[in-house]
N, CA, C and O of each residue as an XYZ file, in Angstrom:
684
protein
N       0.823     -1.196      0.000
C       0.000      0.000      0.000
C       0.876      1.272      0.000
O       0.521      2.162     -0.773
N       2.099      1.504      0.849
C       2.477      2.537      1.444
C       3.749      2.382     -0.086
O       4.633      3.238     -0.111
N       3.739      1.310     -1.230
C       4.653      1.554     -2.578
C       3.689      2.216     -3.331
O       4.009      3.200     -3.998
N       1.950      1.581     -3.293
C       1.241      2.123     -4.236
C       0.836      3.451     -4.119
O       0.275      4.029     -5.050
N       1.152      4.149     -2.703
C       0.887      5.669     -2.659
C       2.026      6.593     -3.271
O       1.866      7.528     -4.056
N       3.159      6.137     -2.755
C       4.542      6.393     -3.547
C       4.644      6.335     -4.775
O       4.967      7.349     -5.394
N       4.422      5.272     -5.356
C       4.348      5.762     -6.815
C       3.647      6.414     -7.459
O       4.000      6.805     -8.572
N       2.303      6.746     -6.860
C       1.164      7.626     -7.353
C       1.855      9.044     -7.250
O       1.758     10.038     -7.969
N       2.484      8.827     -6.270
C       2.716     10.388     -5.787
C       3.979     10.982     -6.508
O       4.219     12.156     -6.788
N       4.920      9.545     -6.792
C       5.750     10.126     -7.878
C       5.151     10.358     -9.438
O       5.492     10.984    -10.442
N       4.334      9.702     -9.133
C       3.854      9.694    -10.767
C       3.282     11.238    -11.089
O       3.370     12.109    -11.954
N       2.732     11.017     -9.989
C       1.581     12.781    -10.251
C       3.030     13.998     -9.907
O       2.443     15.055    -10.136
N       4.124     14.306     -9.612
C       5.029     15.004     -9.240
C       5.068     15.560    -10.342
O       5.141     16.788    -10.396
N       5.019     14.596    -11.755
C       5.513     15.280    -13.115
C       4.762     16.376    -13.332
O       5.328     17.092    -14.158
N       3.475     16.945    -12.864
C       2.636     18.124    -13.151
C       3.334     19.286    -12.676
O       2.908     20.400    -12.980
N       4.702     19.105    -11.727
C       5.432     20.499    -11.336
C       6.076     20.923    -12.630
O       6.939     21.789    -12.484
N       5.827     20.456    -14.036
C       6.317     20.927    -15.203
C       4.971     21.947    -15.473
O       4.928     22.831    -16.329
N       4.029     21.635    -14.642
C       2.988     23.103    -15.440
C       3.250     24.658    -15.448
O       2.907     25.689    -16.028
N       4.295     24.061    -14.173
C       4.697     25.727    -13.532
C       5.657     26.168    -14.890
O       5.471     27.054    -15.724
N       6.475     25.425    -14.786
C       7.138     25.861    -16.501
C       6.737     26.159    -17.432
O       7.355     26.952    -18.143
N       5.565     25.650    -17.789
C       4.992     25.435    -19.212
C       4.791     26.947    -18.993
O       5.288     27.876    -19.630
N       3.721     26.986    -17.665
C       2.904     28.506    -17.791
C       4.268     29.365    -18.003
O       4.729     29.500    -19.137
N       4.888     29.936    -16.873
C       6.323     30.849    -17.098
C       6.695     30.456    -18.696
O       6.231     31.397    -19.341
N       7.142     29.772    -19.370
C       7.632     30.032    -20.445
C       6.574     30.303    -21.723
O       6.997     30.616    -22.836
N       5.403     30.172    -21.477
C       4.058     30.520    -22.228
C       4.177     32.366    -21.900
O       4.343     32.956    -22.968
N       4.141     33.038    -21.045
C       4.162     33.923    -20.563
C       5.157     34.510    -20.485
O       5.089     35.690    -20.140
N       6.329     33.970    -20.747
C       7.922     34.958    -21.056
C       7.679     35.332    -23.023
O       7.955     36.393    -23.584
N       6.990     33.830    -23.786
C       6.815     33.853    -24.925
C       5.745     35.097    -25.271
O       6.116     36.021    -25.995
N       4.649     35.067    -24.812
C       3.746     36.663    -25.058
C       4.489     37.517    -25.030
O       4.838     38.285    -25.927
N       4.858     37.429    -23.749
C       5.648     39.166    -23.440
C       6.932     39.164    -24.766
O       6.794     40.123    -25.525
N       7.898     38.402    -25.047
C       8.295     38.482    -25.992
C       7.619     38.870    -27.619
O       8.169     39.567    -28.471
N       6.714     38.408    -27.689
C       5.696     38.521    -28.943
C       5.525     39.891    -29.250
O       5.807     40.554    -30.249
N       4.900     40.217    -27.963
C       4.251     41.651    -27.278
C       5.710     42.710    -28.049
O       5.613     43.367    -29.085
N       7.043     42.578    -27.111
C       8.325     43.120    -27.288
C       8.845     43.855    -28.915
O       9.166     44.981    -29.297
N       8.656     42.067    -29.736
C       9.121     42.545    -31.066
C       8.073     43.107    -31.549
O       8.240     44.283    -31.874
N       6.696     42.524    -31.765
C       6.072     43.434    -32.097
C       5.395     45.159    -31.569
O       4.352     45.583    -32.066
N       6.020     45.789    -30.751
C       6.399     47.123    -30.596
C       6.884     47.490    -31.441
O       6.545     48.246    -32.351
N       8.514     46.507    -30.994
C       9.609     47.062    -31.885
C       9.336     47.574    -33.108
O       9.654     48.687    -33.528
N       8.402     46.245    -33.973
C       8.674     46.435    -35.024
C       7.289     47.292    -35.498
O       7.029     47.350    -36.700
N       6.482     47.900    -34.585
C       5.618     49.340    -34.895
C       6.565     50.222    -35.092
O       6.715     50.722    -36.207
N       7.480     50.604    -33.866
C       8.331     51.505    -33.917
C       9.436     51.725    -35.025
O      10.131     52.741    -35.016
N       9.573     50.746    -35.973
C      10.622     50.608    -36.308
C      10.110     50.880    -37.782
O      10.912     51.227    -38.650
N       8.403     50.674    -38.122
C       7.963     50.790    -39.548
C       7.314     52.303    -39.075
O       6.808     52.852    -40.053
N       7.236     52.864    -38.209
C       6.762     54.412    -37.927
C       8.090     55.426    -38.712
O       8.113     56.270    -39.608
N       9.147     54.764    -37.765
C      10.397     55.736    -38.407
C      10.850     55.991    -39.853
O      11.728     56.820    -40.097
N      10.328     55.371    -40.676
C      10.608     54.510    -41.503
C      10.664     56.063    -42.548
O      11.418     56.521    -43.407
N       9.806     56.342    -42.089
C       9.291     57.622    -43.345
C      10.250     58.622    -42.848
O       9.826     59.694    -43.281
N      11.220     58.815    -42.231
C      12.468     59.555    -41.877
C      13.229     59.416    -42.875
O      13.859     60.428    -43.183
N      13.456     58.114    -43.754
C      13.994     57.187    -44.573
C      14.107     58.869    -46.019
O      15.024     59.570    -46.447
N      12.929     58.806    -46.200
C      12.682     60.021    -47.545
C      13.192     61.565    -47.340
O      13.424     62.290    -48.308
N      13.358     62.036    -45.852
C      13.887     63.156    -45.738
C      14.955     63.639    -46.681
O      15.912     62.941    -47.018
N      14.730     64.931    -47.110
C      16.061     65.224    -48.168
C      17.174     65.795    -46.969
O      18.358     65.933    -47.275
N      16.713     66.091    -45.674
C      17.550     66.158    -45.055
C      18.502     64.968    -44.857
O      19.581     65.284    -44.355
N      18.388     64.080    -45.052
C      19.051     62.806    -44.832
C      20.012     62.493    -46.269
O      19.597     62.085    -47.354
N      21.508     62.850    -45.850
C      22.661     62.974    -47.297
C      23.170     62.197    -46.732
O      23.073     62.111    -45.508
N      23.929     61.323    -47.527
C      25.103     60.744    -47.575
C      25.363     59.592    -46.328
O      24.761     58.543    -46.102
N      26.682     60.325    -45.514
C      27.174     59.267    -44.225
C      25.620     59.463    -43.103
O      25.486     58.564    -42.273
N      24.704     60.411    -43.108
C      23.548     60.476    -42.312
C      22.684     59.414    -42.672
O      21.871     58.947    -41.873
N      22.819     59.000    -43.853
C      21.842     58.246    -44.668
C      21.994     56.808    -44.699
O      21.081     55.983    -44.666
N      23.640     56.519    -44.787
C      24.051     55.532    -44.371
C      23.783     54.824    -43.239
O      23.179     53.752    -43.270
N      24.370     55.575    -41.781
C      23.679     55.389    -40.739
C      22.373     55.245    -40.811
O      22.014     54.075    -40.950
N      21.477     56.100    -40.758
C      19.977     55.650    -40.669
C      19.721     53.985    -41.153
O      19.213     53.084    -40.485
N      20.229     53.941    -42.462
C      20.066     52.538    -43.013
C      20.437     51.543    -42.261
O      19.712     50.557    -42.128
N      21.472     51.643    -41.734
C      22.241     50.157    -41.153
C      21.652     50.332    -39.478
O      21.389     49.406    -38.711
N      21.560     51.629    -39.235
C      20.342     51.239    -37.962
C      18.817     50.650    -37.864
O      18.135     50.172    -36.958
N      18.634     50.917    -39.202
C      17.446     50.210    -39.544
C      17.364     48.834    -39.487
O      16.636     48.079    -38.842
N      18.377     48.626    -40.399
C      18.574     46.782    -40.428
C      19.107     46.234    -39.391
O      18.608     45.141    -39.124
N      20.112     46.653    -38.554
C      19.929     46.295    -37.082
C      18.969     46.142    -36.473
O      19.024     45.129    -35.775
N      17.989     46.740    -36.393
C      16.329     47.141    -35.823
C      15.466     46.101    -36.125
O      14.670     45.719    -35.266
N      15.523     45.399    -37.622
C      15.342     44.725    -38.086
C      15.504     43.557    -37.495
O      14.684     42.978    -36.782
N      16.938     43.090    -37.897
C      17.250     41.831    -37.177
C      16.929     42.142    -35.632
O      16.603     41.218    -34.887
N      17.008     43.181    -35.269
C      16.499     42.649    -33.323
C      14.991     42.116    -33.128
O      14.533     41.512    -32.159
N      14.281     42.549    -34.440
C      12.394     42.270    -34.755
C      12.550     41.168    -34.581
O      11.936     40.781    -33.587
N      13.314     40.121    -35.279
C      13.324     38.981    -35.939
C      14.382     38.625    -34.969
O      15.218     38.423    -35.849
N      14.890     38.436    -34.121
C      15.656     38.128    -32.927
C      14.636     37.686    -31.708
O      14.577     36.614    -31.106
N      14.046     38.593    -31.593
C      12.825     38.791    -30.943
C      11.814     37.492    -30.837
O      11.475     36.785    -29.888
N      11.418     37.500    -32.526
C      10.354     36.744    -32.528
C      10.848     35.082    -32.602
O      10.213     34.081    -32.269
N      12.031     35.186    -33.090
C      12.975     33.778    -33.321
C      12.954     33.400    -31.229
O      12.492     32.303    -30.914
N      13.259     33.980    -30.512
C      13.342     33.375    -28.888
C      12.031     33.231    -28.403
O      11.770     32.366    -27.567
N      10.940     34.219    -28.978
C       8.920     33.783    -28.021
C       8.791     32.225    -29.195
O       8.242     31.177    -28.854
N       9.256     32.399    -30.165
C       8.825     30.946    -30.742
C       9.714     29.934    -29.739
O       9.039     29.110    -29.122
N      11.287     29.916    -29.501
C      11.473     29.089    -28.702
C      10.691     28.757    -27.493
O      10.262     27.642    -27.199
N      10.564     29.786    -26.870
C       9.931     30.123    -25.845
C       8.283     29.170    -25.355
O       7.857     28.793    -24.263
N       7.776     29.077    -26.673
C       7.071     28.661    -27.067
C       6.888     27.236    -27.114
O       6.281     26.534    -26.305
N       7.480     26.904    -28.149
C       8.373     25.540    -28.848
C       8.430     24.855    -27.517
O       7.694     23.881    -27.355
N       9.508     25.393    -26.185
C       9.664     24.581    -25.073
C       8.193     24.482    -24.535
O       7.629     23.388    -24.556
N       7.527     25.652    -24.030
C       6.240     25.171    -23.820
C       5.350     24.288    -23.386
O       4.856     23.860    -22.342
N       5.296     24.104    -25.053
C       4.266     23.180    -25.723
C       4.868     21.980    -25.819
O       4.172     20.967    -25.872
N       6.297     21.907    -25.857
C       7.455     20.316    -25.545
C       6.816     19.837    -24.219
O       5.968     18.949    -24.145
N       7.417     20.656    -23.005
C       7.293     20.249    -22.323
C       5.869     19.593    -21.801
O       5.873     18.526    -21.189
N       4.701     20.283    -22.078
C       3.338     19.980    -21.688
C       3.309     18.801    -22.307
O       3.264     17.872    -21.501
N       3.321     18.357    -23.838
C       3.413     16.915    -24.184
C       4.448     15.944    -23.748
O       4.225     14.751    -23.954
N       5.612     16.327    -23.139
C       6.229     15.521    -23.118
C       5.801     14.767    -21.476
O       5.708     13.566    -21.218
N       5.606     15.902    -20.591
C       5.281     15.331    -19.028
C       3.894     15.423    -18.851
O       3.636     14.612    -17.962
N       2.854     15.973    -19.219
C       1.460     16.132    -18.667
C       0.714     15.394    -20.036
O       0.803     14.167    -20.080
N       0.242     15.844    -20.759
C      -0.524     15.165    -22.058
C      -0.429     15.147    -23.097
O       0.686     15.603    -23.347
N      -1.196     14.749    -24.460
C      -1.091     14.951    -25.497
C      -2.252     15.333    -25.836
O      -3.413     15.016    -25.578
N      -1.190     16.803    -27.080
C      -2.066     17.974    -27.642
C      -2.922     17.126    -28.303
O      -2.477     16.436    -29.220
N      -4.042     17.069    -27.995
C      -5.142     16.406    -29.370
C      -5.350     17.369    -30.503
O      -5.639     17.029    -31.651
N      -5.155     18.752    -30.031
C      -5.569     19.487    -31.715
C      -4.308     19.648    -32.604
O      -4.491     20.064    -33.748
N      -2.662     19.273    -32.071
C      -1.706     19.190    -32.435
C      -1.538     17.961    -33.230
O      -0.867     17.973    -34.262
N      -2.071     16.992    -32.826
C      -2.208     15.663    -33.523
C      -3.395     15.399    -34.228
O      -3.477     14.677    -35.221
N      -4.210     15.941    -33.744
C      -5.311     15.658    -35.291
C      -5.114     17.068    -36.431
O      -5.949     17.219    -37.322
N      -3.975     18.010    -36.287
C      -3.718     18.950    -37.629
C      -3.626     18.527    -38.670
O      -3.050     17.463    -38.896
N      -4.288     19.407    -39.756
C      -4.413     18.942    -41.407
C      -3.069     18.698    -41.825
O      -2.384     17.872    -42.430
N      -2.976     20.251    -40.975
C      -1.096     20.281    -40.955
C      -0.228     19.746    -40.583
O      -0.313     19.412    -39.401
N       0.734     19.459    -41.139
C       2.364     18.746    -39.728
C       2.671     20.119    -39.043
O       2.853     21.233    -39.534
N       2.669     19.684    -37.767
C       2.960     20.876    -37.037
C       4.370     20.667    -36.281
O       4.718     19.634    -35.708
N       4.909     21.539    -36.368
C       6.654     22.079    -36.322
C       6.115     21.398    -34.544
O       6.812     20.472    -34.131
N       4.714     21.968    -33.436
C       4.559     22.116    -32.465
C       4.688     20.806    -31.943
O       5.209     20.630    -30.841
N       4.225     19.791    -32.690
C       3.590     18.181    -32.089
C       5.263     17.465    -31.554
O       6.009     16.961    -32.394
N       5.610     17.533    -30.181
C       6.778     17.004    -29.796
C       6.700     15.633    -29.562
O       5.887     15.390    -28.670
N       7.192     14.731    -29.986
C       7.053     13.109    -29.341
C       8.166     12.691    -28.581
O       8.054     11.696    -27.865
N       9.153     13.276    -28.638
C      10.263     12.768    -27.327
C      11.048     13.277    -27.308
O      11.380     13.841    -28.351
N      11.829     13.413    -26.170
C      12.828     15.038    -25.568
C      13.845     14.901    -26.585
O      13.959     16.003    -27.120
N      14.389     14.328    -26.939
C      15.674     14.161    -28.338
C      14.438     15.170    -29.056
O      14.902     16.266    -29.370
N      13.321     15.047    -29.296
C      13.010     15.595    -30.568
C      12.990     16.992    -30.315
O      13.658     17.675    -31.092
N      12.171     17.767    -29.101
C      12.450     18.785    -28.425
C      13.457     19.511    -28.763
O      13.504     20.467    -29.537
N      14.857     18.648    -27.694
C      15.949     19.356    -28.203
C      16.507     20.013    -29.474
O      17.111     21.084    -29.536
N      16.142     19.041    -30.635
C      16.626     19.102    -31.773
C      16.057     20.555    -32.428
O      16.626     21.485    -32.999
N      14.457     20.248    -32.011
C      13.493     22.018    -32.705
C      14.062     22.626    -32.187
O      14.891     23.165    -32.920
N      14.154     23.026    -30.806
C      15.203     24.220    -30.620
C      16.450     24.470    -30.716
O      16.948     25.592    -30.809
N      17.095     23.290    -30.695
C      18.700     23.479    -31.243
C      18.399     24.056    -32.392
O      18.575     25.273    -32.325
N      17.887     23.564    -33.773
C      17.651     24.572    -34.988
C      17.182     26.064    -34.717
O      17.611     27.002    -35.389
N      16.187     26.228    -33.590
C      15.924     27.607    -33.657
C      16.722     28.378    -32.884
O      16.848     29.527    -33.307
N      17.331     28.105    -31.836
C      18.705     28.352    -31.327
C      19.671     28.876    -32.558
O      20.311     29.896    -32.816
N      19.506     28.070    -32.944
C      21.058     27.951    -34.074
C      20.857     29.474    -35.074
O      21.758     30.169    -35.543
N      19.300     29.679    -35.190
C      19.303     30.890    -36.486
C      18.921     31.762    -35.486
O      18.500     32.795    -36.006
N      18.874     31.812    -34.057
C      18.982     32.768    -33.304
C      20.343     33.792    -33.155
O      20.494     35.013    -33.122
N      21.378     32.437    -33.072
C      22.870     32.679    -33.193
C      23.179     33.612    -34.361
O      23.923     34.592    -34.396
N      22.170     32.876    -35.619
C      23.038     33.352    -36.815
C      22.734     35.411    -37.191
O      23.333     36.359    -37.699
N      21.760     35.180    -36.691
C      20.633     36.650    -36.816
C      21.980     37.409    -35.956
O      22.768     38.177    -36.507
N      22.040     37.028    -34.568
C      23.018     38.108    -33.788
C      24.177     37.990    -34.661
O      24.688     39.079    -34.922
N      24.794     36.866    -35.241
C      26.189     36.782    -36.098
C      25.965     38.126    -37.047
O      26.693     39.115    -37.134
N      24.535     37.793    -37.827
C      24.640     39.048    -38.705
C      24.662     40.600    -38.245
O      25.238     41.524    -38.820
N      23.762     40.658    -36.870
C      23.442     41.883    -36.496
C      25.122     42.621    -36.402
O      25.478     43.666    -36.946
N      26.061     41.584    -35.429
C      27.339     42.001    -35.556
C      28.069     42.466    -36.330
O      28.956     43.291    -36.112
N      27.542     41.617    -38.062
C      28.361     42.296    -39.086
C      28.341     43.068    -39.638
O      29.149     43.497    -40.462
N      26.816     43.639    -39.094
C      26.568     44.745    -40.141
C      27.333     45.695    -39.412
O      28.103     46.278    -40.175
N      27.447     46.184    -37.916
C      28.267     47.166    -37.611
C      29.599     46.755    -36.936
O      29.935     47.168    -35.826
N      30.330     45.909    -37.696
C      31.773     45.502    -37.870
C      32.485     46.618    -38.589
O      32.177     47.086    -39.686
N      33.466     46.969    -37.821
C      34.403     47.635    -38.717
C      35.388     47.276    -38.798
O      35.999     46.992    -37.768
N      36.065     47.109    -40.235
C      37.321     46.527    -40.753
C      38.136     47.586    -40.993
O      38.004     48.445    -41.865
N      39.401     47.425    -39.771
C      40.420     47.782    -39.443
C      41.905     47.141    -40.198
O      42.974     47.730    -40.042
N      41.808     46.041    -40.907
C      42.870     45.111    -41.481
C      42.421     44.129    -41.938
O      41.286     43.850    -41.550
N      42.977     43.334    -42.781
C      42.506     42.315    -43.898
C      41.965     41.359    -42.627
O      40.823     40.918    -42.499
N      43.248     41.139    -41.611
C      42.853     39.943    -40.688
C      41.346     39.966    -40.047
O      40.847     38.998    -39.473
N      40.542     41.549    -40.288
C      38.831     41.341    -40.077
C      38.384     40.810    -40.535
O      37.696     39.873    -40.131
N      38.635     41.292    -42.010
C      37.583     40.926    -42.798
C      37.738     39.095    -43.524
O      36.894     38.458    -44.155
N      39.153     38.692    -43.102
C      39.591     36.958    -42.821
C      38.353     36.392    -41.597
O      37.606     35.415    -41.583
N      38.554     37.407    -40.743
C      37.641     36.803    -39.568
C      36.314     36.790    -39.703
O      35.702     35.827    -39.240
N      35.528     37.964    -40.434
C      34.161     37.586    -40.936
C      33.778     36.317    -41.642
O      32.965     35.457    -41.304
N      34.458     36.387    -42.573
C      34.614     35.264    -43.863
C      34.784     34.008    -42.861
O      34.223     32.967    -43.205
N      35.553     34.018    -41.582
C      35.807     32.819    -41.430
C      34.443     32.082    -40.505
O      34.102     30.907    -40.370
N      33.888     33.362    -39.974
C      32.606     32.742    -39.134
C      31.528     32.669    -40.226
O      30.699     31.771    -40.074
N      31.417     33.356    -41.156
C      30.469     33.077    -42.176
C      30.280     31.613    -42.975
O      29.272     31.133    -43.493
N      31.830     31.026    -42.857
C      32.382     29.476    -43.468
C      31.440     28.246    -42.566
O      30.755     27.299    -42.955
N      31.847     28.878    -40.930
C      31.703     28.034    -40.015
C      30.037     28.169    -39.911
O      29.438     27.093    -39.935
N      29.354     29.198    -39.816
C      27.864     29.221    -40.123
C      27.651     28.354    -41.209
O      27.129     27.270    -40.951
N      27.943     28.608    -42.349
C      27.505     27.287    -43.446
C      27.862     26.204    -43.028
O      26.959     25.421    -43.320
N      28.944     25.492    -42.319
C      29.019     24.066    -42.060
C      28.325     23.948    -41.036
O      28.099     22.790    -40.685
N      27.754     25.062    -40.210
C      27.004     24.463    -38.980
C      25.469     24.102    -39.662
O      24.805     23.088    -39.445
N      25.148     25.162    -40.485
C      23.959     24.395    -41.364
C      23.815     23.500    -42.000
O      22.792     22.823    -41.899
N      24.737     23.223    -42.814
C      25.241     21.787    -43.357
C      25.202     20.428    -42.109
O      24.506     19.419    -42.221
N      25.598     20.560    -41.617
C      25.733     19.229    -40.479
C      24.450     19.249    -39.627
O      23.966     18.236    -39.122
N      23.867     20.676    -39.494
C      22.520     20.565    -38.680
C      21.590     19.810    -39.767
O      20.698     19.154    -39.228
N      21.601     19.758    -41.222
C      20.569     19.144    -41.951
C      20.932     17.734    -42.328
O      20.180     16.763    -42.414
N      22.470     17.820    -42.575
C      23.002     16.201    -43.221
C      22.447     15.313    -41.820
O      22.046     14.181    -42.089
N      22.383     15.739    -40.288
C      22.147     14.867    -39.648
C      20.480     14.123    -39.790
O      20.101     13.044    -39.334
N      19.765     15.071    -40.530
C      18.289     14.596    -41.125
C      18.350     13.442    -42.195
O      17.276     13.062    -42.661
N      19.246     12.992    -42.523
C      19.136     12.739    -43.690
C      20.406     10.971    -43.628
O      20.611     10.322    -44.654
């Protein structure tokens, strides 16, 4: 009796993953919420873009702050999808299964069947999380000597083989 309460009681323990689910459901909004500000704010300014006051190195700047702005939109929305992604992992993986995730017309990126698989969706979205900040960096890189612009080129190499090996392992 006193094994069959024990195991009930371990069994039912796994629901302390709801507390997660909720917190990372709710870090994911507020993230949602975040980029999309941003990216009000960021298509408001936009019409600054046409000023004839805006010449040359002013113009430049504006631009590459833009596309910075940009990639932080899309930075943004790349971590509430993780955010997300874990979620909805975790709820299927310890409490139940999504029935409207599994009866979709669609294949859904969402439907997790086992923590390897988990890991893997977000290791990929991880990975173009990385690559977005890689770019945000390059755009305001400044090349001081060839050995920079060796060093861009060389993380740009290593980004393609990290995509390469993240897909050959599909396959």
């Amino acid at each position: 009796m006193i094994e069959k309460l024990f195991e009930s009681m371990l069994w039912n323990s796994r629901f302390v993953v709801v507390v997660a689910v909720l917190a990372s459901l709710f870090t994911a909004f507020a993230m949602f919420y975040m980029a999309t500000v941003d990216a009000y704010y960021l298509i408001s300014h936009l019409g600054e873009y046409l000023s004839p006051d805006l010449t040359g190195e002013a113009r430049k700047d504006f631009r590459a702050g833009t596309v910075t702005h940009v990639v932080e939109v899309i930075d943004g929305y790349l971590l509430a999808t993780v955010l997300l992604m874990f979620a909805l992992g975790l709820y299927e993986l310890f409490v139940s299964k999504i029935e409207q995730a599994e009866s979709s017309e669609t294949p859904s990126v969402l439907a997790i069947h086992s923590l390897d698989d988990l890991k893997t969706r977000l290791g990929r979205v991880i990975l173009m999380i990385l690559i977005v900040n890689f770019f945000e960096h390059a755009i305001n890189m400044e090349f001081h000597s060839p050995l920079d612009l060796l060093a861009l080129a060389g993380g740009i190499a290593l980004i393609g083989l990290t995509l390469y090996l993240s897909h050959a392992e599909e396959h």
